[in-house]
C-alpha positions as CSV (number, residue, x, y, z in Angstrom):
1,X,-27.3,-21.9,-53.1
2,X,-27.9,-24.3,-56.1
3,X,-26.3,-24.1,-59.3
4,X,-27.9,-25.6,-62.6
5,X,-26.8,-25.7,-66.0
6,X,-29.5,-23.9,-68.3
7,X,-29.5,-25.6,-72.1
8,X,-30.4,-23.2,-74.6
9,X,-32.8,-23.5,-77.7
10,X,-32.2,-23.9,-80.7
11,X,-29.2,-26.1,-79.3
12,X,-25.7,-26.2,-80.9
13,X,-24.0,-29.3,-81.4
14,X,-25.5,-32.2,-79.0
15,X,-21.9,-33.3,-78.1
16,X,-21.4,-30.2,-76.7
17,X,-24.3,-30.3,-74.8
18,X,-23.4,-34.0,-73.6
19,X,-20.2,-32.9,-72.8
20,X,-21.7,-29.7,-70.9
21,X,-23.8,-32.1,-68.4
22,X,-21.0,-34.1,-67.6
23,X,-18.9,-31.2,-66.7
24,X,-21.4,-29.5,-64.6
25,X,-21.9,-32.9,-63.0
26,X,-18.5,-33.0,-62.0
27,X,-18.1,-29.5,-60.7
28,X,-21.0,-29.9,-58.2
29,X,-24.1,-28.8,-60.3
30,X,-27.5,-29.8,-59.1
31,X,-29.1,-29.8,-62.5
32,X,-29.8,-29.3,-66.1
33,X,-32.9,-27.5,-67.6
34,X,-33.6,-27.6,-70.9
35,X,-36.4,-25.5,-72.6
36,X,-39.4,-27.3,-73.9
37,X,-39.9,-25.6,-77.6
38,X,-40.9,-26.9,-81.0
39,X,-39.7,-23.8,-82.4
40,X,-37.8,-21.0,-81.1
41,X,-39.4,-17.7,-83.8
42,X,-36.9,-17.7,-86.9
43,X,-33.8,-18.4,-85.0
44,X,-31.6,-21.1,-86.5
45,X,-30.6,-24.6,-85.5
46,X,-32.5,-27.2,-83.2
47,X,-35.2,-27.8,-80.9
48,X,-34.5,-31.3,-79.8
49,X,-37.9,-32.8,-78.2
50,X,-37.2,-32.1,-74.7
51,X,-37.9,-35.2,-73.0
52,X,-35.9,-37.3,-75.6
53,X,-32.9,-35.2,-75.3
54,X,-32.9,-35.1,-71.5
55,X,-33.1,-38.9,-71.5
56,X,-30.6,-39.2,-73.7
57,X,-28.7,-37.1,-70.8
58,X,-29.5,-39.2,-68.2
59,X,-27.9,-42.1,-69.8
60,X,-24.3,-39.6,-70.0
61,X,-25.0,-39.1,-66.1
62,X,-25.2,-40.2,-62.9
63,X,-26.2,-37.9,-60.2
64,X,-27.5,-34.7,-62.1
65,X,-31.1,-33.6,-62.0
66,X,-32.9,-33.1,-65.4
67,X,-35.7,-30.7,-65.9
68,X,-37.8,-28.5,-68.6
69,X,-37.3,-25.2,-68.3
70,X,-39.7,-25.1,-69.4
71,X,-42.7,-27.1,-70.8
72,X,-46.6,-26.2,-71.1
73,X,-50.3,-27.1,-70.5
74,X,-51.2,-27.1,-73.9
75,X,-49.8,-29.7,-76.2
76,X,-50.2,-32.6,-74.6
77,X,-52.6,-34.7,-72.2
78,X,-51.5,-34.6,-68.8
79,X,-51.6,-38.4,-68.6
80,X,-49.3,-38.0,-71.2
81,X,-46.9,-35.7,-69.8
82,X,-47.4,-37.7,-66.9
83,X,-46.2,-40.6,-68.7
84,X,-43.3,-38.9,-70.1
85,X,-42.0,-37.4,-66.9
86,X,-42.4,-40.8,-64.7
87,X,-40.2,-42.5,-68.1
88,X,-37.3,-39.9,-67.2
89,X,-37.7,-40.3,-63.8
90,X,-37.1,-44.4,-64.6
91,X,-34.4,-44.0,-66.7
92,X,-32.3,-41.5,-64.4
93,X,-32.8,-43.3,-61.4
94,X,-35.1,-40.8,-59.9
95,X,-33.6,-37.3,-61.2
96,X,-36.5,-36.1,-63.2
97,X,-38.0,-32.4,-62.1
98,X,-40.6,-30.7,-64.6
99,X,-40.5,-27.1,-64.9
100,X,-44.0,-26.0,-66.5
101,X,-45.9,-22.8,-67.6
102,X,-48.6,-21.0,-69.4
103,X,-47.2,-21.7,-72.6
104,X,-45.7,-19.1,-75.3
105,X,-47.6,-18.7,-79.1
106,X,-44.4,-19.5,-80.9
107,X,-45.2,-23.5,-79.7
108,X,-48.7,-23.4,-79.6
109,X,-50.7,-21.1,-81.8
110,X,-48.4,-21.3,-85.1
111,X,-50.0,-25.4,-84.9
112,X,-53.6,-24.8,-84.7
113,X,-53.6,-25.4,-80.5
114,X,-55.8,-23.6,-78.2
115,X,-54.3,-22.2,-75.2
116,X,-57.5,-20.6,-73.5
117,X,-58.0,-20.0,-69.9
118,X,-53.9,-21.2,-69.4
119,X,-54.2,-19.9,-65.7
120,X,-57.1,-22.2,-64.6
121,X,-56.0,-25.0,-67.0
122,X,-52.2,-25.0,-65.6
123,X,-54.1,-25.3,-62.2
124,X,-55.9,-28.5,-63.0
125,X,-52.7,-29.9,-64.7
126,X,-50.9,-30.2,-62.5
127,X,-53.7,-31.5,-60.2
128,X,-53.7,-34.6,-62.7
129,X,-49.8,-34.8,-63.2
130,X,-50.1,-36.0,-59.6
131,X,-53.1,-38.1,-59.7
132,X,-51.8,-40.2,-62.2
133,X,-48.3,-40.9,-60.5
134,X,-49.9,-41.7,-57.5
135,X,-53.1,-43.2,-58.0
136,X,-54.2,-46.7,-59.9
137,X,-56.8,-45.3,-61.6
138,X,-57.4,-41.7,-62.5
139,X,-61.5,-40.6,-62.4
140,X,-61.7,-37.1,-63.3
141,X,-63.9,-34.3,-65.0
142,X,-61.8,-32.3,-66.6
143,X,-63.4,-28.6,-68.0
144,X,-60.1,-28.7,-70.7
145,X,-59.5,-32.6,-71.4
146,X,-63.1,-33.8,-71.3
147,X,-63.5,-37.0,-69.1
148,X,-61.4,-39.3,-67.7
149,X,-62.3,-42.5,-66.5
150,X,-60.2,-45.2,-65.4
151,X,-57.1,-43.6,-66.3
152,X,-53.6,-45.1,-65.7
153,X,-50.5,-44.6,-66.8
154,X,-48.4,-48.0,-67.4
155,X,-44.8,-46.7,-65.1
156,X,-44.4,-45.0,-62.3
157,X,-42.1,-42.3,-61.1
158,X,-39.5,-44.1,-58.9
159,X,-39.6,-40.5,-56.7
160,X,-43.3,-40.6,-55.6
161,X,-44.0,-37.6,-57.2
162,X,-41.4,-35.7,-59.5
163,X,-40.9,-31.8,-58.3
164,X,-42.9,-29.9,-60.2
165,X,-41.5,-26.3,-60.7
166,X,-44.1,-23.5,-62.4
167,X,-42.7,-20.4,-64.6
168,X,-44.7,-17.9,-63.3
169,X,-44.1,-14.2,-64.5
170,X,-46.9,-12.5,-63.2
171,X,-48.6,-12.2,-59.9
172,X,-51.4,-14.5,-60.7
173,X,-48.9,-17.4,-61.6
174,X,-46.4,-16.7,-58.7
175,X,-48.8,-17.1,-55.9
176,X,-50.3,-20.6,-57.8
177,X,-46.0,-21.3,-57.5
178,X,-46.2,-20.9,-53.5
179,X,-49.2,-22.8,-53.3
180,X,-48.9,-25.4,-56.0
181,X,-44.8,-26.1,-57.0
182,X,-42.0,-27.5,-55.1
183,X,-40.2,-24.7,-57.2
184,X,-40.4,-21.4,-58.6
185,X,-38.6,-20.7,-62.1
186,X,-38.7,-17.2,-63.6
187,X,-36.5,-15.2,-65.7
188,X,-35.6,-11.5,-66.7
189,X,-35.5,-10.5,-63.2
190,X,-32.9,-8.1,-61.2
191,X,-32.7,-8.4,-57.6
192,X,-34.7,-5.6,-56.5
193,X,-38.0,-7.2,-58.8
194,X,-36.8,-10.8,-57.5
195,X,-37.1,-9.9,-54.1
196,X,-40.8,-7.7,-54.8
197,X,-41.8,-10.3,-56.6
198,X,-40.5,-13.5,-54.2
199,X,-43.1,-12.2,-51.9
200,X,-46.3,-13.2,-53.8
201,X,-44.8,-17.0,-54.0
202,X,-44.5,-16.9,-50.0
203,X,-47.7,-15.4,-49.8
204,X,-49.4,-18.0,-52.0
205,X,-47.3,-20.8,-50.1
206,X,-48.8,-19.5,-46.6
207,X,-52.5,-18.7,-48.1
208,X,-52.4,-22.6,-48.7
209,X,-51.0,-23.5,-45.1
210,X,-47.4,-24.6,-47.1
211,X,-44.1,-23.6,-45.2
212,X,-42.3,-20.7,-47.7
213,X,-38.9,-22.3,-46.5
214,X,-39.7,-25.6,-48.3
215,X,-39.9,-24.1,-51.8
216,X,-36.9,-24.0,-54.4
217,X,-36.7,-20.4,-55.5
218,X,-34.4,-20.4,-58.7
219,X,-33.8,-17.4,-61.0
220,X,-32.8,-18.5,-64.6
221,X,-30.2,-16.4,-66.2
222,X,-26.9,-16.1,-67.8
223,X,-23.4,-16.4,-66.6
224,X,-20.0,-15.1,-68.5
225,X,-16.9,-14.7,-66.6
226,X,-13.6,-13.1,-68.2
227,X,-11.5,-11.5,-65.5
228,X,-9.0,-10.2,-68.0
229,X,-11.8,-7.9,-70.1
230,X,-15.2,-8.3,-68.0
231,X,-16.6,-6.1,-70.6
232,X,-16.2,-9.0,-72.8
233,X,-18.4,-10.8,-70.6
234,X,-20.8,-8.3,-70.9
235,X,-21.0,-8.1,-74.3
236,X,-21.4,-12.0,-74.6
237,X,-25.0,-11.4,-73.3
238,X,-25.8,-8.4,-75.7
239,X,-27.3,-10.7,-78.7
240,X,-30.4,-10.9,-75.9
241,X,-31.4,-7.9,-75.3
242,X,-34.0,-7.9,-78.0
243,X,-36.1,-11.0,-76.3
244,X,-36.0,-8.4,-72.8
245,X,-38.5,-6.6,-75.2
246,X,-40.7,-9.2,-75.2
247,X,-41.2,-9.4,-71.1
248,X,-42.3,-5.9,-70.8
249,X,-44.1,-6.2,-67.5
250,X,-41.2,-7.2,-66.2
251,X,-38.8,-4.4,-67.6
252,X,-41.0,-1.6,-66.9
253,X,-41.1,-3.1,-63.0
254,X,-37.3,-2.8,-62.8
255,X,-37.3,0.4,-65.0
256,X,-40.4,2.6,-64.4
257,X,-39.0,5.2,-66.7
258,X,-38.7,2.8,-69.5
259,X,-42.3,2.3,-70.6
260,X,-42.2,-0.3,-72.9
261,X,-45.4,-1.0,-75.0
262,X,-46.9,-4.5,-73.1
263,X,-49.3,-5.9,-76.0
264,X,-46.6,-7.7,-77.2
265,X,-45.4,-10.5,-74.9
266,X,-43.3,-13.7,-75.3
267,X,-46.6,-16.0,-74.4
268,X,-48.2,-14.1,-77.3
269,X,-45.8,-12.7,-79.8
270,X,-45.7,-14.1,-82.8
271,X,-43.3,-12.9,-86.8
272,X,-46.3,-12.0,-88.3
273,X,-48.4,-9.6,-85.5
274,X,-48.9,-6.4,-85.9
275,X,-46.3,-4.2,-84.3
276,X,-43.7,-6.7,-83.7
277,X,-41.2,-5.5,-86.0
278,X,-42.0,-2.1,-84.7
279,X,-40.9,-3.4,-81.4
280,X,-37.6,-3.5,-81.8
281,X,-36.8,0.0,-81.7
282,X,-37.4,0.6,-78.7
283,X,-34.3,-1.5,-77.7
284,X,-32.5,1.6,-77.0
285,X,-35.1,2.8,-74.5
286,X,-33.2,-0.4,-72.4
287,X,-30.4,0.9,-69.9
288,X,-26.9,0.5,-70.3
289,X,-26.6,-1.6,-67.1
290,X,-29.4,-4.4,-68.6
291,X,-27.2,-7.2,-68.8
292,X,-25.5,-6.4,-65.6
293,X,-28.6,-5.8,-63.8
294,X,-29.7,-9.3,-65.0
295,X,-27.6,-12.0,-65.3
296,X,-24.2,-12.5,-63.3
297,X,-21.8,-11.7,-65.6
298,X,-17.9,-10.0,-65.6
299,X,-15.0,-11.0,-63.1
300,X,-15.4,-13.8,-61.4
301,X,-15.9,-11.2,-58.1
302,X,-18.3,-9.7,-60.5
303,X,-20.5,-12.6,-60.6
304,X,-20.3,-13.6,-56.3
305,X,-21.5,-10.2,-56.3
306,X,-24.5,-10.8,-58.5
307,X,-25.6,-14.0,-56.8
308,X,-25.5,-12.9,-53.4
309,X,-27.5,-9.8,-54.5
310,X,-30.0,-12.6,-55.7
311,X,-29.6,-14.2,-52.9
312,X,-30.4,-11.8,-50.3
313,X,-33.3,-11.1,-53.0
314,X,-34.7,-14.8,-51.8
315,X,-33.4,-17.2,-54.7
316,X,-31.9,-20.7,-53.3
317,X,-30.8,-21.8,-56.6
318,X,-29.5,-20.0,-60.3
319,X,-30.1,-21.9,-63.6
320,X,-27.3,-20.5,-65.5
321,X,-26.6,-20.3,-69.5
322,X,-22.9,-20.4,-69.6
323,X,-21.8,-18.0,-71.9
324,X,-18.1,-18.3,-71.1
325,X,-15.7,-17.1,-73.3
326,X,-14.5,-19.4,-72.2
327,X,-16.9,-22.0,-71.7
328,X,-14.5,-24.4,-69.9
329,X,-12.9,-22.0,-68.1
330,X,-16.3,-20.9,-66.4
331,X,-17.3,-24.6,-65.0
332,X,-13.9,-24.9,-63.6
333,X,-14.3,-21.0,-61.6
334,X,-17.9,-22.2,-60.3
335,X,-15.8,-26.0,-59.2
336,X,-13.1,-23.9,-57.5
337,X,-14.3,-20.8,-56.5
338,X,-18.0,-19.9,-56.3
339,X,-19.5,-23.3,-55.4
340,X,-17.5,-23.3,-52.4
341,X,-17.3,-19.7,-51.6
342,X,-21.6,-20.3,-51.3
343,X,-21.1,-23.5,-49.2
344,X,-18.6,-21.6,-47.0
345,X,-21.2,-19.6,-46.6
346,X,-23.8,-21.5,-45.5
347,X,-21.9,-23.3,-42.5
C-alpha cells in the first residue's frame, strides 16, 4: 500500500501546507495531490494555480511525488499542459504525476469554456500529452483543438513520460483508466463499490492487452484518528457530507435505498441551477455510517481496518486529507504504526 497526502481546496495557510509535504515526506509518503480548481462554489479562501503551488513544493522537497488531483481537458491546450507537467517534472527531479478528468462546471462553465464531448476529448488528450513529451514534432488533427502542425514543446520531462492518473467516476471513464492511465484516482467510494467498480478498470486494462497488475489503483479520501474520542474523528468529516450529494451515482450504488435525485452532479452543478438549493435536504436521506463507510477515520485500529477493507477491495494506494485533530499527531501514527503494519504485510 501507498500513502499520499491529499491538499485540499480552497487551501489554508501555504506554510501549513509546506510544512504538511515535508512531514509526509519524512514519515514515508509517496505523494502529494493537490486539486486543480480555479474556484471551489462559494467556499472561502484559496485556490492556488495548481502547478505553481506544486512547484513551489518541489523546491521544499526531495523525494515526494507531486500530482493534480485533479486537473481537466478543458482549459487549456494539451501542449500546454504538456508544457506545464514536463516543467514540474524538471524542477522536482523527475516527481511529477498528473491526475486528470472530465472536468467539473464550477472551473469551466462559470468562464465561458466549452466542455462538450469530455469523454472522447479526455481520450485524445491524453493521446497528445504523450506525443508531445516524446516526439520532436507533434503533427495532429485534432476534432477539439483544430490542427497541429509542427508542434513542440521547448523541455522535456526528465521521466520519459510523466504517470498519467484519470478520475474516472463512471463506467465509461474507468475502463478508458485500465486502458489509458498508469493510475486510477476516484473518490466517494466504500469498499464494497471500490471493489464492483475496480473491475471495469481491469477490464479496460485487459480489453487493451495491458497487465491489470501494472496499474496504481488509489482511492482518495479522508483520514482522522483520535483514539481517546473516535467519535471525534468522525465528526471531523461531517462538514462533507453535503458534497456526497453531489456524487449521486455513486451514493445510490453503495446505498440502493437512498435514491438520491442524479441531475445534479459535481461535473455539472453549479449556485445558480435549478434545484440545487433544494438538494440539500435530502442530506438526511444519507446513513449514519457515511463517513465511516467512506473515509478511514476513528482509532488508529479504526483506520487499519478501513484500509485493509480497501485493500482487499483492490486499491494499492490512499490519497488521504488529514483531518487530524490532531494534525501532527496523525503523520506521526501512519510513521510508526500503519506504514509499517502495511509493509509488514506485504513481506
Amino acid at each position: 500500500m501507498r500513502f499520499s497526502f491529499s491538499i485540499p481546496v480552497p487551501t489554508p495557510r501555504l506554510e501549513y501546507m509546506i510544512d504538511g509535504t515535508k512531514r509526509s515526506e519524512a514519515c514515508g509518503f509517496y505523494s502529494v495531490f493537490y486539486a486543480d480548481h480555479t474556484t471551489m462554489l462559494n467556499s472561502p479562501g484559496t485556490c492556488y494555480d495548481a502547478f505553481s503551488f506544486l512547484t513551489a513544493l518541489s523546491m521544499e522537497s526531495q523525494k515526494i511525488r507531486l500530482c493534480t488531483g485533479v486537473s481537466d481537458c478543458h482549459r487549456f491546450n494539451p501542449a500546454l499542459m504538456a508544457h506545464k507537467v514536463a516543467t514540474l517534472d524538471v524542477f522536482s527531479n523527475g516527481r511529477a504525476m498528473l491526475g486528470i478528468g472530465a472536468g467539473e462546471a464550477m472551473n469551466i462553465d462559470l468562464y465561458g469554456l466549452e466542455r462538450e464531448k469530455s469523454y472522447s476529448k479526455l481520450r485524445e488528450y491524453i493521446e497528445l500529452l504523450r506525443k508531445f513529451w516524446t516526439k520532436k514534432r507533434v503533427n495532429f488533427e485534432s476534432e477539439f483543438w483544430g490542427t497541429m502542425k509542427n508542434g513542440f514543446i521547448q523541455i522535456k520531462p526528465i521521466q520519459k513520460t510523466p504517470p498519467i492518473y484519470v478520475a474516472a467516476n463512471a463506467p465509461k471513464t474507468r475502463k478508458m483508466a485500465g486502458e489509458l492511465g498508469e493510475g486510477w484516482y476516484p473518490f466517494v467510494e466504500t469498499p464494497w463499490t471500490y471493489k464492483e467498480n475496480y473491475k471495469e478498470v481491469v477490464e479496460g486494462a485487459k480489453n487493451a492487452g495491458r497487465d491489470p497488475s501494472e496499474i496504481d489503483y488509489v482511492y482518495d479520501c479522508f483520514v482522522a484518528i483520535d483514539d481517546d474520542d473516535p467519535q471525534n474523528a468522525i465528526e471531523r468529516c461531517d462538514f462533507f457530507k453535503t458534497s456526497y450529494l453531489v456524487m449521486p451515482t455513486k451514493i445510490n450504488q453503495a446505498y440502493p435505498n437512498v435514491n438520491l435525485p442524479e441531475d445534479l452532479t459535481i461535473h455539472n452543478i453549479l449556485l445558480d441551477a435549478p434545484g440545487a438549493t433544494d438538494l440539500l435536504q435530502c442530506i438526511d436521506k444519507l446513513p449514519k455510517t457515511v463517513n465511516e463507510d467512506l473515509n478511514c477515520i476513528g482509532t488508529t485500529d479504526d483506520v487499519i481496518s478501513s484500509i485493509e477493507k480497501f485493500k482487499n477491495a483492490g486499491a494499492t494506494h490512499l490519497s488521504l486529507m488529514n483531518r487530524g485533530p490532531n494534525v501532527n499527531k496523525v503523520y506521526e501514527i501512519f510513521k510508526n504504526k500503519i506504514i509499517p503494519y502495511f509493509e509488514e504485510q506485504n513481506k
